[in-house]
C-alpha positions as CSV (number, residue, x, y, z in Angstrom):
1,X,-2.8,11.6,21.0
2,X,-2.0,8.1,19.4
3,X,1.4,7.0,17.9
4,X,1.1,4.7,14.6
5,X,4.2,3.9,13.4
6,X,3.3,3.5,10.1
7,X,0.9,6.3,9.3
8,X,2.1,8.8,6.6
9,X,0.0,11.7,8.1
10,X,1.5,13.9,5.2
11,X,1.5,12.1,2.2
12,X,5.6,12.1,1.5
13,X,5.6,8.2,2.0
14,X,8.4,8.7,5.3
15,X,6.3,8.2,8.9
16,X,7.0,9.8,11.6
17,X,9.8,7.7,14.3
18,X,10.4,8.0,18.0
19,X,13.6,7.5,19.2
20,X,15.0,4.7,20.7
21,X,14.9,5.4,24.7
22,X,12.1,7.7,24.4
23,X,10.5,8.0,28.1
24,X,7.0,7.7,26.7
25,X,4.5,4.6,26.8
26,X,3.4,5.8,23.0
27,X,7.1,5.4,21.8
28,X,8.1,2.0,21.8
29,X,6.6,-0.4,19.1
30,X,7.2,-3.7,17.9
31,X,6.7,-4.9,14.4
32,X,7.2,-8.1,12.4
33,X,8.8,-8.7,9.2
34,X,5.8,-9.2,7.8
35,X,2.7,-6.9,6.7
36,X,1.7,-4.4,9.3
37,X,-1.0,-1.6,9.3
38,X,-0.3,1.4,9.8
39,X,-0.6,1.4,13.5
40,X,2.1,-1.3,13.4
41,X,-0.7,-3.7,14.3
42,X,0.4,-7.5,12.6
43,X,-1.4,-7.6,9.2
44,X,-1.6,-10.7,6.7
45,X,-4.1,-8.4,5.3
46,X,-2.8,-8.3,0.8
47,X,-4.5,-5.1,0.9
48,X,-2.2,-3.5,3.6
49,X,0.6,-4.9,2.8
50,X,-0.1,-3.2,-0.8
51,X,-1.0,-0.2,1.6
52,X,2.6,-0.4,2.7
53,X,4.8,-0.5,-0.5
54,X,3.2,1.9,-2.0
55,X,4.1,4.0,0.5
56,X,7.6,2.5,0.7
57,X,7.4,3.8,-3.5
58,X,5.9,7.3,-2.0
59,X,9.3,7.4,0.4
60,X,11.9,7.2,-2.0
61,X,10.4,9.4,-4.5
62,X,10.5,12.0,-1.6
63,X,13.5,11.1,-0.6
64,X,15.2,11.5,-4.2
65,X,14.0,14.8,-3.8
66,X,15.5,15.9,-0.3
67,X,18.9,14.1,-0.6
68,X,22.2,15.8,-1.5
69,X,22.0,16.0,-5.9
70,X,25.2,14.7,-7.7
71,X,28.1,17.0,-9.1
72,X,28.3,17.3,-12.5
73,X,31.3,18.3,-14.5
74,X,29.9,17.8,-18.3
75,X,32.9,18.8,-20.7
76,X,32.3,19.9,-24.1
77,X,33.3,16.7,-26.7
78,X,33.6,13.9,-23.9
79,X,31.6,10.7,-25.0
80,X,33.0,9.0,-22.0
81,X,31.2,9.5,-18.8
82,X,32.5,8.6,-15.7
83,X,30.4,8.4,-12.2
84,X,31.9,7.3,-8.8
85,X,30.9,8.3,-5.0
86,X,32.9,8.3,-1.7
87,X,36.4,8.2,-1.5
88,X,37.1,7.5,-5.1
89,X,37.0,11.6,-6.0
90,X,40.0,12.6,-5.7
91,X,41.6,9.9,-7.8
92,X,39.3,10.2,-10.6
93,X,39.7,13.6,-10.8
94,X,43.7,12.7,-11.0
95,X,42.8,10.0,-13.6
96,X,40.4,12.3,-16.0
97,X,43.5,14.5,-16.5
98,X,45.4,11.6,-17.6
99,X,43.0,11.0,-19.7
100,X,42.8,14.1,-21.8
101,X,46.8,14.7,-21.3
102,X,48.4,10.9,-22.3
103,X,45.0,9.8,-24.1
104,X,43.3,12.2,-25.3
105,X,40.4,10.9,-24.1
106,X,38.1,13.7,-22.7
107,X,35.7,12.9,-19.8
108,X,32.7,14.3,-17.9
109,X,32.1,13.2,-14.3
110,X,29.1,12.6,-12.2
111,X,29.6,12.4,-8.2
112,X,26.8,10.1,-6.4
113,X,26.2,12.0,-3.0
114,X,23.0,10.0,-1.9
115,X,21.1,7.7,-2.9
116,X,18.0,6.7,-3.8
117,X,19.3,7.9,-7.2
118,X,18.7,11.6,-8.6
119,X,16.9,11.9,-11.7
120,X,19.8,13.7,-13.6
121,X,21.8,10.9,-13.1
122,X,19.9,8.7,-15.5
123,X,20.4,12.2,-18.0
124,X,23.9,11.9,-17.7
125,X,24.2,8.1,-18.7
126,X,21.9,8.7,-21.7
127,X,24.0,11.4,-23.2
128,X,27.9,9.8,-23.4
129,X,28.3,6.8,-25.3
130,X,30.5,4.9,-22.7
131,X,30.0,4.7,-19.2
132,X,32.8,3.8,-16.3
133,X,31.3,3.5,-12.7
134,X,34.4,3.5,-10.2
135,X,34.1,1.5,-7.2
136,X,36.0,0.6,-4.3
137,X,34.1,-3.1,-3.6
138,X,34.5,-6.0,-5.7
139,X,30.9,-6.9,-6.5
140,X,29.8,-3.4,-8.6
141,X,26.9,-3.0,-6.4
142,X,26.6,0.9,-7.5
143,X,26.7,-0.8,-10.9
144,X,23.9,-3.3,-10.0
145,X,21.6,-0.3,-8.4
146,X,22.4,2.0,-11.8
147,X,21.5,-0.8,-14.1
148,X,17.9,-1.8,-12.3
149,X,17.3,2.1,-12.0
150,X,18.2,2.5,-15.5
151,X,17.7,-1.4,-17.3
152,X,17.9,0.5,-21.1
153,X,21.4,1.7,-20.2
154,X,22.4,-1.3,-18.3
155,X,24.6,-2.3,-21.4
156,X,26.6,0.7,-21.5
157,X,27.5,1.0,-17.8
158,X,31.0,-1.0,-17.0
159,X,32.6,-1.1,-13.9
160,X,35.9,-0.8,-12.7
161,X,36.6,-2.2,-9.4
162,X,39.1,-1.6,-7.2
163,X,39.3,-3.8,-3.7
164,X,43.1,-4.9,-2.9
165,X,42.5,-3.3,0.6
166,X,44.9,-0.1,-0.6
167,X,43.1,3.5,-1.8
168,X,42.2,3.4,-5.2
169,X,44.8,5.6,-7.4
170,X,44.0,7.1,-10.8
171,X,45.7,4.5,-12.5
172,X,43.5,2.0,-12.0
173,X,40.9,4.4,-13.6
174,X,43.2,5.3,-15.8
175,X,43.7,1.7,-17.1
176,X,40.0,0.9,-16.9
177,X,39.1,3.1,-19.5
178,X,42.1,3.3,-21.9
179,X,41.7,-0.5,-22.1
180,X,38.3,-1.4,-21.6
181,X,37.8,-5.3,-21.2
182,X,34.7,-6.9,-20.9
183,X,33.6,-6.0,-17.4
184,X,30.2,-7.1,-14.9
């Protein structure tokens, strides 16, 4: 009977949405970047806006629920952990056997699927003693989300960053962590 786009009628923290287009007088809505109620009504209100991010917190602790969980592949002895997303799988997978073959250097390997971040993943940077994230953008921003998600491990997670326009190839992972330098 009445649309409030910011109403969290069930108590995940994620409102309902219409969609754009939507042939109903109840769809459309306007908001400000500002505080709103829940109704989308304007708000300087401090008490809604506090209204709102905790519901914003509500939202992503549902959503770390519902989205996809990483892959794990935790190998008996490693103390290196390595965690990248996208299109960076196949070539650390290439790289890890590099790395036991030429370096001995076992690794495990945790795949980010979604974000907001899964619990586990904060499990899997406690237990090695190294961390490499692999990213295909030159400002580690994985890196930055990891280390505010996780600030006790922020020290232990290094980057290596791969952004010369070309696919990133195991080398480059394979360099990163035979050689660690000092990295953001």
């Amino acid at each position: 009977a009445k649309f409030e786009r910011y109403r969290d009628v069930d108590g995940d923290g994620i409102p309902y949405r219409t969609i754009p287009g939507t042939d109903n007088p109840k769809a459309a809505f306007f908001t400000r970047g500002t505080g709103h109620k829940p109704d989308a009504e304007y708000s300087e209100n401090a008490q809604n806006w506090q209204d709102n991010m905790d519901r914003l917190a509500r939202k992503f602790d549902t959503a770390r629920k519902l989205t996809p969980a990483p892959v794990i592949d935790h190998v008996n002895g490693a103390r290196v952990g390595i965690i990248a997303y996208g299109s960076s799988d196949m070539a650390v997978g290439e790289a890890r056997h590099m790395l036991g073959v030429q370096h001995e250097t076992p690794t495990s390997y945790l795949r980010i699927r979604a974000l907001p971040a899964n619990p586990v993943i904060r499990e899997f940077i406690a237990k090695y003693d190294r961390i490499y994230l692999v990213e295909q953008n030159r400002d580690a921003q994985m890196a930055g989300i990891l280390k505010v998600d996780y600030p006790e491990f922020a020290a232990k997670i290094k980057s290596i960053l791969h952004y010369n326009g070309l696919p990133i190839d195991a080398q480059t992972i394979v360099d990163g962590v035979a050689a660690p330098t000092e990295r953001k």
